[in-house]
C-alpha positions in Angstrom: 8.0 22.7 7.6 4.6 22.4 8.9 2.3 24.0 11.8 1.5 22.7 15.0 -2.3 20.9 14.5 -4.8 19.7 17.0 -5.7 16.4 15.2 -3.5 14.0 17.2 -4.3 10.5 18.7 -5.4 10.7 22.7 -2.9 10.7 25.1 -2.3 8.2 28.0 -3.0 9.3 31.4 -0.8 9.3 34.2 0.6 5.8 34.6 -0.9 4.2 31.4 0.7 1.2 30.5 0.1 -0.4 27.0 0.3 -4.3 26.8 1.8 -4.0 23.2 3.6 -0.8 21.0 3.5 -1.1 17.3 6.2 0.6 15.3 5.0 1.5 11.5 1.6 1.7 10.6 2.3 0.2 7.0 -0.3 -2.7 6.1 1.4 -5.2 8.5 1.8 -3.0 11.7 -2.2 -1.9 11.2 -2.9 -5.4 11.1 -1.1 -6.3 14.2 -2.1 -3.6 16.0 -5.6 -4.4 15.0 -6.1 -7.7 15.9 -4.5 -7.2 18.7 -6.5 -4.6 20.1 -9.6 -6.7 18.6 -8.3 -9.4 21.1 -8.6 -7.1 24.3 -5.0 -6.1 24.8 -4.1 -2.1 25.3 -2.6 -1.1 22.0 -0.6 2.2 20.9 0.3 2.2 17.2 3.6 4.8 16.3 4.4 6.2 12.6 7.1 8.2 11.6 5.0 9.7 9.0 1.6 8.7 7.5 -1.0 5.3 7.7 0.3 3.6 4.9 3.0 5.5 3.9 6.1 3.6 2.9 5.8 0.0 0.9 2.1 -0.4 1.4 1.9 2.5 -0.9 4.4 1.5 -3.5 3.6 -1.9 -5.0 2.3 -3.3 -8.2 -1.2 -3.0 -6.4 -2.2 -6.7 -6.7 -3.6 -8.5 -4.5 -2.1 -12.0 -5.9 -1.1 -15.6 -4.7 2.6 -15.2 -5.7 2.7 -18.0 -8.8 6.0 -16.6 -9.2 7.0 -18.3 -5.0 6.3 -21.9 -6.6 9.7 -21.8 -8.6 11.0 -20.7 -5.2 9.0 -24.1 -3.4 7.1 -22.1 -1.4 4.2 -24.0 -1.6 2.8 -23.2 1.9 3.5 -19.1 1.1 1.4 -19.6 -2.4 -1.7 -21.0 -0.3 -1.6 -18.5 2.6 -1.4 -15.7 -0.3 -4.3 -17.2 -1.7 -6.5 -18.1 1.0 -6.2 -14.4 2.2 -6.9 -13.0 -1.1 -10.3 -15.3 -0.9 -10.8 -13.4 2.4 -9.9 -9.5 0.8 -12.6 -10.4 -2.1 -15.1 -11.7 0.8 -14.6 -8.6 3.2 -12.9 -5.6 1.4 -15.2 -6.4 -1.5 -15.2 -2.4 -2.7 -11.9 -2.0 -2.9 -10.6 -5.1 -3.8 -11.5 -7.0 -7.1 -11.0 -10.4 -9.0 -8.8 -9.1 -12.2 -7.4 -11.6 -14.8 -4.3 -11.5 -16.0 -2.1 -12.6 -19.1 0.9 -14.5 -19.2 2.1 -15.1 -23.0 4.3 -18.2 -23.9 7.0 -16.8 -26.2 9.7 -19.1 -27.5 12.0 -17.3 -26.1 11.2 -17.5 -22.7 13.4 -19.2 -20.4 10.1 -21.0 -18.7 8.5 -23.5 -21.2 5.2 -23.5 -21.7 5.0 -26.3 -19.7 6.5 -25.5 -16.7 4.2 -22.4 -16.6 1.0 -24.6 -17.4 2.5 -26.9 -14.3 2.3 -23.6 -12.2 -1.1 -23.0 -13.6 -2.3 -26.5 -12.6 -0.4 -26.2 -8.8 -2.3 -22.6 -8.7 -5.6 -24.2 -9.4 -5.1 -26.2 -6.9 -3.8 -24.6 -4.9 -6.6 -22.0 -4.5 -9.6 -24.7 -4.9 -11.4 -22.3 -2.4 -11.6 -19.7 -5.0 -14.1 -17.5 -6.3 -12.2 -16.4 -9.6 -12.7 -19.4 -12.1 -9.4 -21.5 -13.1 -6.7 -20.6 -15.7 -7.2 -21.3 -19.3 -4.6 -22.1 -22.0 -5.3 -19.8 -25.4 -3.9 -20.4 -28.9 -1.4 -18.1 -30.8 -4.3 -16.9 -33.0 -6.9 -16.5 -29.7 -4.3 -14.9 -27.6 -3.7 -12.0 -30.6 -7.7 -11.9 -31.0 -7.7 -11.1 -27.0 -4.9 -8.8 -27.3 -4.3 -7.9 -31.2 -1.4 -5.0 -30.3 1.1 -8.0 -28.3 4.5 -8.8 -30.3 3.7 -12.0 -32.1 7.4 -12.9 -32.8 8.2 -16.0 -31.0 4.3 -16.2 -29.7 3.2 -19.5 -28.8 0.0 -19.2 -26.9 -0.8 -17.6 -23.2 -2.6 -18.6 -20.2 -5.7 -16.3 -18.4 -5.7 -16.3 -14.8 -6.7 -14.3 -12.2 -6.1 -12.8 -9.5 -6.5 -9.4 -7.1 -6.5 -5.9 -7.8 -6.7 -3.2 -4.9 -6.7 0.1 -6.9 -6.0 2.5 -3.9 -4.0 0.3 -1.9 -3.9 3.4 0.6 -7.5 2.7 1.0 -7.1 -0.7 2.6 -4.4 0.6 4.7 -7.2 3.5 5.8 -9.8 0.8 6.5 -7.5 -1.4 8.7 -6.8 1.9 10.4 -10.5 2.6 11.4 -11.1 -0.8 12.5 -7.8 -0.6 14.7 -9.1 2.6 16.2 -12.2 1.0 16.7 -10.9 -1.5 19.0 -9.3 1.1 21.1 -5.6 1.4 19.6 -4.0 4.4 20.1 -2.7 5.8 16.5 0.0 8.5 16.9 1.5 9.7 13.3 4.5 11.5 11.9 5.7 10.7 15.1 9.4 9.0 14.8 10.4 6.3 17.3 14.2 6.8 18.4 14.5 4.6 21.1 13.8 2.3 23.8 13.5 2.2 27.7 14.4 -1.2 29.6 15.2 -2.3 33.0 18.3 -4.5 32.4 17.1 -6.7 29.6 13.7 -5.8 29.8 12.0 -3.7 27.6 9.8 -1.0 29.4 8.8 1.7 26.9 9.1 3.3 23.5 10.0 6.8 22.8 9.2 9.4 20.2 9.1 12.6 19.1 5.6 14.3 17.5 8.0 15.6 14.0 5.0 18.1 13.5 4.9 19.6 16.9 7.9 18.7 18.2 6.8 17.4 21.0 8.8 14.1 23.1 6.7 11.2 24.7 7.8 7.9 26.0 5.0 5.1 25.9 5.2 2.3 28.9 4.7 -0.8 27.1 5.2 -4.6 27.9 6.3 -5.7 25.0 7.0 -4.0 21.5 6.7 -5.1 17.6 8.8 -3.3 15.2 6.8 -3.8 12.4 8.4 -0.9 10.4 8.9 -2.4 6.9 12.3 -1.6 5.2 13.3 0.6 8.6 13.0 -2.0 10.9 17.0 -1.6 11.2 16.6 2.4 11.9 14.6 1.2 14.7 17.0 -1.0 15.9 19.8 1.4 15.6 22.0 2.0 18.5 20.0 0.4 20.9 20.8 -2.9 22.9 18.9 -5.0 20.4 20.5 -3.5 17.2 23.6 -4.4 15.5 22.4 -7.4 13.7 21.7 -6.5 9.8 17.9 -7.9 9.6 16.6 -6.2 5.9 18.0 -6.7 3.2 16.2 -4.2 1.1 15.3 -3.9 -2.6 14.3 -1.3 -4.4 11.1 -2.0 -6.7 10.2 1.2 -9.4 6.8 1.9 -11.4 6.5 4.1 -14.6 2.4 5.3 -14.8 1.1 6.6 -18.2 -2.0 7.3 -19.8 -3.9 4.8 -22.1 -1.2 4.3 -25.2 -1.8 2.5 -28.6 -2.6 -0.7 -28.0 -2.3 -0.7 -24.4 -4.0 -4.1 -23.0 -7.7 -5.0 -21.0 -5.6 -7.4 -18.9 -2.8 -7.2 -16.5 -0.2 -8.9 -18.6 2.4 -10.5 -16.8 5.2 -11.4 -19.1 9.2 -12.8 -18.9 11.3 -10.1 -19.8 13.6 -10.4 -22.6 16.6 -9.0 -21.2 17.2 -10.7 -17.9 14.1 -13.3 -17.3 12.1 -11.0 -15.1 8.8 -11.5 -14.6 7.4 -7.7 -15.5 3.9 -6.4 -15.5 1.6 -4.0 -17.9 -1.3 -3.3 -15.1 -4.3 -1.4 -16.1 -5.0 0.9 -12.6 -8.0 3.3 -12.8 -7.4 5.2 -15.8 -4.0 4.7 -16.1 -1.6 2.2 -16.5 1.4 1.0 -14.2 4.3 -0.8 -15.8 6.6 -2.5 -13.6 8.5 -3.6 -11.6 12.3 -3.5 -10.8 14.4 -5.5 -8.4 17.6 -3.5 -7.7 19.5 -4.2 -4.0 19.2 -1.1 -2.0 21.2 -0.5 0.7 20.3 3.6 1.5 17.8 5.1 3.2 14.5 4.2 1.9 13.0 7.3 2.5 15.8 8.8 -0.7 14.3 5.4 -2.9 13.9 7.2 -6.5 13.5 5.7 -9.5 16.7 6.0 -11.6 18.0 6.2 -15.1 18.3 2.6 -15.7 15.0 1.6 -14.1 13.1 3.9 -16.6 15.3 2.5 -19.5 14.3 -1.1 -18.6 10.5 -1.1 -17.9 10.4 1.3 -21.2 12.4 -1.1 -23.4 10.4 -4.0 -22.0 7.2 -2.6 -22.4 7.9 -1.2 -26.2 9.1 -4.9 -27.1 5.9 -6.3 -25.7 3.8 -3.9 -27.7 5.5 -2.3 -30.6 3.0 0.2 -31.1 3.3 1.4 -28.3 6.1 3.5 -28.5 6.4 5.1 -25.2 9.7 7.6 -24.2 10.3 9.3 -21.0 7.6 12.3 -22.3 5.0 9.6 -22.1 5.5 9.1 -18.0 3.2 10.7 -16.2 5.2 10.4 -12.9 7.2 7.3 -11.2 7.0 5.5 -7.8 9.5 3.5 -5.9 9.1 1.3 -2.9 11.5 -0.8 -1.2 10.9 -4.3 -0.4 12.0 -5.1 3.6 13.4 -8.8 2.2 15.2 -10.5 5.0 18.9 -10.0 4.4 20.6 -12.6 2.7 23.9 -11.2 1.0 24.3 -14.9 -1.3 21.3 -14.3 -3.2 20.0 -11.9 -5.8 16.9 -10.0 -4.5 14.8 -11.5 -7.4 15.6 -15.2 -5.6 15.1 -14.2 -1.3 12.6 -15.8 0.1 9.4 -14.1 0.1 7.8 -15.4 3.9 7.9 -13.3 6.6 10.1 -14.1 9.5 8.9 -12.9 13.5 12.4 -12.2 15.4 12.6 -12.3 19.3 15.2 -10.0 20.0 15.7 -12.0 23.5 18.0 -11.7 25.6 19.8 -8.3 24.6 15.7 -7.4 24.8 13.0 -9.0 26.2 9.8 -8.2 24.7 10.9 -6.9 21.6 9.6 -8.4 18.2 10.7 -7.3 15.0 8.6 -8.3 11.7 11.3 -9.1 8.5 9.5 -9.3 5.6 6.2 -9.7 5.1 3.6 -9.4 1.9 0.3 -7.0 1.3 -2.0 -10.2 0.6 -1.1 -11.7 3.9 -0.7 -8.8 5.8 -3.9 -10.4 8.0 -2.1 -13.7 8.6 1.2 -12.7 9.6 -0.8 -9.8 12.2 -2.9 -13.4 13.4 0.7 -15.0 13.8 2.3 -12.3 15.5 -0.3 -11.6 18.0 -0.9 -15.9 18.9 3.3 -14.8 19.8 2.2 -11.4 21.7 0.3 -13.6 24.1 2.8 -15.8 24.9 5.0 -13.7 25.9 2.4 -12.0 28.3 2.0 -15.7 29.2 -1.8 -15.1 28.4 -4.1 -17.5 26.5 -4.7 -16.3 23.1 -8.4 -15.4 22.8 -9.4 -16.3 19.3 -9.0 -13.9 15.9 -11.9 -12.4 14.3 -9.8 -10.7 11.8 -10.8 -13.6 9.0 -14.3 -12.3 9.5 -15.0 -8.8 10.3 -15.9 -7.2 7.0 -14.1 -3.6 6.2 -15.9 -0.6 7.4 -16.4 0.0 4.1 -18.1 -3.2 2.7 -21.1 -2.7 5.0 -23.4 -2.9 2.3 -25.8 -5.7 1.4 -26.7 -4.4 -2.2 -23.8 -1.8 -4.0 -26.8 -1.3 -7.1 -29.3 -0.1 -4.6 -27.1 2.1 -2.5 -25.5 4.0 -5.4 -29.2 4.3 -6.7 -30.5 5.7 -3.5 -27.6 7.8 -2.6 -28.2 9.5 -6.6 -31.7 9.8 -5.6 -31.4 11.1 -1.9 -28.3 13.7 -2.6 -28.9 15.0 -6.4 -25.3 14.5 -7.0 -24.1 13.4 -10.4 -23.9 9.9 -10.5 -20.3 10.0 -11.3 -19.9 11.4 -8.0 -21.5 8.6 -6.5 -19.4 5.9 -8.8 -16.1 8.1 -7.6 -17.0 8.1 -3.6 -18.7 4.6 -3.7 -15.5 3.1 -5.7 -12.9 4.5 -2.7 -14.9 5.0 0.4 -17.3 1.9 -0.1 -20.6 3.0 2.3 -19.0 5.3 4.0 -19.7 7.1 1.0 -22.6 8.3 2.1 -21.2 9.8 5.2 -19.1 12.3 2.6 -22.2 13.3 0.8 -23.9 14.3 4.2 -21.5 16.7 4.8 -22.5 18.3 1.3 -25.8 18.5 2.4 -24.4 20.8 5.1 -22.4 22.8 3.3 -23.4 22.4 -0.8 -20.1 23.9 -1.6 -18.4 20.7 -0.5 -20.3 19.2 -3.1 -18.7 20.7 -6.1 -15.9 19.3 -7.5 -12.4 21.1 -6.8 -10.5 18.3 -9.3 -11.5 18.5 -12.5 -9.2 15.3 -13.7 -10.7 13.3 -10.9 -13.7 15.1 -9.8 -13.3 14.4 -6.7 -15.5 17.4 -4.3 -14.6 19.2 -1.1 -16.3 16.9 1.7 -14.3 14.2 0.8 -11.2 16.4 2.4 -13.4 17.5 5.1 -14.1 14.3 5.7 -11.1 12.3 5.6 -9.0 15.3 7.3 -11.7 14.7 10.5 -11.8 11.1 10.9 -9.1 9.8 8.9 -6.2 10.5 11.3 -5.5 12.8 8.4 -2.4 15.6 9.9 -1.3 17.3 6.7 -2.4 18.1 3.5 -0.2 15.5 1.7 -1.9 12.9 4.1 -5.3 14.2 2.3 -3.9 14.6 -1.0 -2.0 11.7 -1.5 -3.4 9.0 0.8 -7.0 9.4 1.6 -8.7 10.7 -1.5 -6.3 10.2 -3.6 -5.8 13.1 -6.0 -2.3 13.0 -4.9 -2.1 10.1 -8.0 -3.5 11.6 -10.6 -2.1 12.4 -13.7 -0.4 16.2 -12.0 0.2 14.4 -9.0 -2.5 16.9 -7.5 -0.7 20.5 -8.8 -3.6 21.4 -11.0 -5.8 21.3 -7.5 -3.5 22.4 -5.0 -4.6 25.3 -4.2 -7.7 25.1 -4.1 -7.6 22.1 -1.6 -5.5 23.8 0.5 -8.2 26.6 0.6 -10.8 24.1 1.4 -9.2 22.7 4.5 -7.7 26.4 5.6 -11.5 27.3 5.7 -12.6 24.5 7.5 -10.1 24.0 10.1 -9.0 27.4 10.6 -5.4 27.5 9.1 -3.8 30.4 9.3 -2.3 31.9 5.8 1.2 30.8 7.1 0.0 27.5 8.0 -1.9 26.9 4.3 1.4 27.7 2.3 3.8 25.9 4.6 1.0 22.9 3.7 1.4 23.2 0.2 5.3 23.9 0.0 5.3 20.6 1.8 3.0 19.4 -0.8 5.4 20.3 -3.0 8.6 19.1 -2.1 7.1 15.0 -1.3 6.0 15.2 -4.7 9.1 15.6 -5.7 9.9 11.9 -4.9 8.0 11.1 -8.1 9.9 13.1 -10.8 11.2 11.5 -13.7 14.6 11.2 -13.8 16.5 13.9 -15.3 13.5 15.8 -16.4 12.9 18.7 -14.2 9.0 19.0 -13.4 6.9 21.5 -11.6 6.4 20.3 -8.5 10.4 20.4 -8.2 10.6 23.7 -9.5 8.2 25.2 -7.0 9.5 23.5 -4.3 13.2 24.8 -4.9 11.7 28.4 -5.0 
């Protein structure tokens, strides 16, 4: 369990009517509630836990124009993806990068060389507003000089590409956050929505109760988006507008190791022996995910785990790819899962559903209800512009136009990155390390968290040794971050949470940092970390008990 805290959004006053309620504050529901709010309507934004918490979290973390949707014919969905991951390289430029990628031709694939050079070509073209430059084809003998280590049985050739890479995908959710708060939307976290008000068919509010304090609120509201990923059913459930299956989820799983013999520069994206798959080797930080699964899943997806089987497959596939690497279940640091909220269509395998997003009017059981199905990272921005042109016709308003495509991030406000990492080594005395870490995560807010070391030099020590990451950036993020907890801190704000302990090794002592600052009692600190403890748990290894789930448990 956790404490009652202070740092909650504002309240409503007596009478306060929103104009629009977002449900889930994954990537998609910040966007929404941003633009919206951006626009001039009166927006309250709800989460049942944390900003970017659920899928947003769990995905290969590329930022990428879906090649794979063209043998699906979605041309239109390939050149959305791409134009808004022009606009994430214009505006979020600090978190998210050009990266290229390598897609081998093996004899054995079931796409020919040709049909993937085809793609290539539609790809180009597709993105002819690109920054990145366009594909090229390699030899066998230039493709093993660029990556010596890769199987050369059956090797034909590869193509380069590129495409996006957000490290800390948590970060962009963070960013879309601030500038949502900006505009004036109400955030309210780990606060679960479980129902609706209406006046016959007529939605009129959204209820909820705080899960940290306890405490019940109902939010008047003319009209609603339930924007909550792979729960947009739980949402639904048992109200007038439920009953209808709408997701039909599946389960996608990551392994993340260190560096391993002859472990690839490039994301390499290649066709899995066994089944086809498409399956990824992605360099991330100083580590290396390799994923990812496509499993129906039908559960809760708060209980998605990766399983037996899962670790079996992306290890097989990955030790076929690269025979030196050798990696075994010892060799994973720790495992994610995420499901994917896939509209529900029980004739096709979850590797072949339709990637576009679908906006559902849940008219006439209830008016003014809009659930998202579906729905990507790279577009997240489109889709939000989509949603809320549909949020103002229903208020029968004229749609004011969307600056979304525009507005840099709060962190990109920076007109030279060489100078301002210079100057802020120069102006603070802090290793400049310290300034690569905070300028690679926070962009120029960095700054900001080093001026809080200058109050308090302690804060400017690291408490991480694996990540060196220093107390004021959990000062920091814990006061304007919409932080709650420590796992929000740890896991989705600075990002320790990831590393290679999944934050055990610094536990403690962030927990001591925070207790200081915020005055938490000594009950309050431990309940944090045993917390801590047990949400780490998610990312155990199957079968292989680890120590987060052995403290937890005592």
């Amino acid at each position: 369990m956790s404490s009652p805290d202070q740092n909650t959004a504002p309240r409503p006053g007596p009478g306060a009517v929103y104009d629009l309620v977002v449900i889930g504050a994954g990537i998609n529901g910040l966007g929404i509630a941003r633009d919206a709010a951006a626009r001039g309507l009166r927006v309250a934004l709800i989460e049942k836990e944390d900003i970017g918490s659920g899928t947003s979290s769990w995905s290969g973390r590329l930022i990428h124009g879906g090649l794979r949707y063209l043998e699906q014919g979605d041309v239109a969905l390939v050149r959305e993806s791409l134009r808004e991951r022009e606009r994430l390289f214009r505006l979020a430029p600090h978190i998210v990068k050009p990266v290229p990628l390598m897609m081998p031709f093996y004899a054995h694939n079931r796409r020919s060389s040709w049909t993937i050079r085809a793609g290539m070509l539609a790809y180009d073209v597709l993105s002819f507003d690109k920054s990145p430059p366009n594909h090229t084809v390699l030899s066998r003998e230039d493709t093993l000089r660029r990556f010596p280590e890769m199987n050369g049985d059956g090797l034909v050739g590869s193509a380069i590409f590129y495409d996006g890479q957000v490290v800390w995908s948590e970060r962009l959710c963070a960013e879309v956050a601030l500038q949502a708060a900006a505009e004036g939307c109400h955030i309210f976290t780990h606060s679960r929505v479980d129902g609706f008000t209406q006046e016959g068919e007529t939605l009129t509010g959204a209820s909820f109760v705080d899960e940290i304090t306890g405490a019940r609120a109902t939010l008047a509201t003319r009209l609603a988006v339930n924007a909550a990923g792979p729960w947009v059913d739980t949402v639904l459930k048992g109200q007038p507008a439920g009953g209808k299956r709408h997701i039909g989820g599946a389960k996608g799983s990551h392994l993340v190791v260190d560096p391993f013999p002859g472990a690839p520069a490039d994301v390499v994206y290649y066709e899995s022996r066994a089944d086809g798959r498409l399956v990824l080797v992605i360099p991330w930080g100083e580590k290396y995910l390799i994923g990812t699964t496509d499993k129906k899943f039908d559960e809760d997806p708060d209980l998605a785990r990766a399983d037996d089987a899962e670790v079996e497959y992306l290890l097989g596939e990955v030790n076929s790819l690269i025979p030196t690497a050798n990696l075994t279940e010892e060799d994973i640091l720790y495992t994610y899962s995420g499901v994917r909220p896939l509209p529900f269509v029980p004739a096709q395998s979850e590797w072949k559903v339709p990637r576009s997003h679908v906006i559902h009017d849940h008219a006439p059981q209830c008016r003014g209800l809009l659930s998202i199905i579906g729905g990507k990272l790279t577009t997240y921005r489109s889709l939000a512009e989509e949603t809320v042109d549909e949020v103002f016709a229903q208020l029968g308003r004229k749609a004011p136009p969307c600056t979304t495509a525009r507005a840099v991030f709060p962190g990109a406000r920076v007109a030279d990155w060489d100078a301002y990492r210079t100057q802020l080594v120069a102006t603070t005395q802090v290793p400049s390390a310290t300034v690569e870490r905070l300028v690679g995560i926070y962009g120029a807010r960095a700054g900001d968290i080093l001026a809080i070391g200058a109050e308090d030099p302690r804060l400017l020590e690291s408490f991480d040794p694996e990540t060196g990451a220093i107390g004021a950036e959990l000062v920091f993020t814990y006061e304007t971050e919409f932080c709650r907890t420590l796992t929000d801190a740890l896991i989705r704000r600075i990002m320790v949470g990831l590393n290679g302990t999944c934050g055990r090794a610094s536990l403690d002592r962030a927990a001591a940092i925070l207790a200081e600052r915020q005055g938490w009692s000594d009950t309050r600190r431990i309940h944090e970390i045993e917390d801590y403890l047990r949400y780490i748990s998610r990312f155990d290894v199957p079968g292989r008990t680890s120590p987060a789930s052995t403290a937890a448990a005592e």
